[in-house]
C-alpha positions, 0 to 999 in steps of 0.5 A, a space after each residue: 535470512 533466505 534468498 526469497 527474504 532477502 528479495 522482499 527487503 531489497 523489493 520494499 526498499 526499492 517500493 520505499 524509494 520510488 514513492 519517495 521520489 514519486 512524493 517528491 516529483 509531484 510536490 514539484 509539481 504542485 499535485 497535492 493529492 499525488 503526493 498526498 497518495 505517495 506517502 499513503 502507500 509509503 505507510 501502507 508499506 511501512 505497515 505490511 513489512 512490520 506485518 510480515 516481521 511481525 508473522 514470520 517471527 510469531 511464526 518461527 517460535 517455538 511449538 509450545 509457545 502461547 503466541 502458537 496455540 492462540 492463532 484464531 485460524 484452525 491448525 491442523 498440526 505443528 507444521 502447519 504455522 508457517 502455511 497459515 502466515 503464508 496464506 495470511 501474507 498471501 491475504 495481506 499481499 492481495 489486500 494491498 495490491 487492490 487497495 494501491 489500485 483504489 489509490 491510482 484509480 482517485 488520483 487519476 479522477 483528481 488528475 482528470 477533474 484538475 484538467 478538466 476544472 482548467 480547461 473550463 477556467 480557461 473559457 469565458 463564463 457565461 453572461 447572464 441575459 436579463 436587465 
């Protein structure tokens, strides 16, 4: 195993970890869609790293393989696999990144909308002027 694959595992461990706490800290605090956001990323996660397993040893086959010749994006050659799972775990890599953000970005309007639903609760209600 490479230095620079060896920095990936012990990087998606650590990302394991932190949402797993994260998942954690905000079931204590009774934020279910936190929560809920943390294990979305824990599978996202899960997910790009049996991508990338998946990639890099469909990769590293053979060059006669059938796996190898089948690959939907042109090739220019034998060396040119593992530049195309590279511009794939690029792609994958940038799809994940914006996707995390979408993920933040609902739950702080869910963080808002709670703060906001609160501080209206804690008002009185309007009284109906009529009979």
């Amino acid at each position: 195993m490479t230095r620079r694959a060896k920095l990936w595992r012990a990087g998606a461990v650590l990302f394991g970890i932190i949402n797993i706490g994260g998942m954690g800290i905000a079931l204590a605090m009774d934020e279910m869609m936190h929560a809920m956001a943390h294990v979305f990323l824990l599978f996202v996660g899960i997910g790009a790293y049996l991508l990338w397993k998946t990639v890099t040893s469909w990769a590293g086959g053979q060059a006669g393989d059938q796996r190898v010749t089948a690959s939907s994006l042109p090739s220019t050659g034998r060396n040119s696999t593992p530049m195309l799972g590279d511009q794939r775990l690029d792609y994958l890599q940038r799809s994940i990144d914006a996707l995390a953000l979408e993920v933040e970005r609902i739950g702080e309007a869910q963080r808002f909308r709670d703060q906001h639903s609160a501080e209206r609760g804690g008002t009185s209600p309007v009284k109906k002027t009529g009979d």
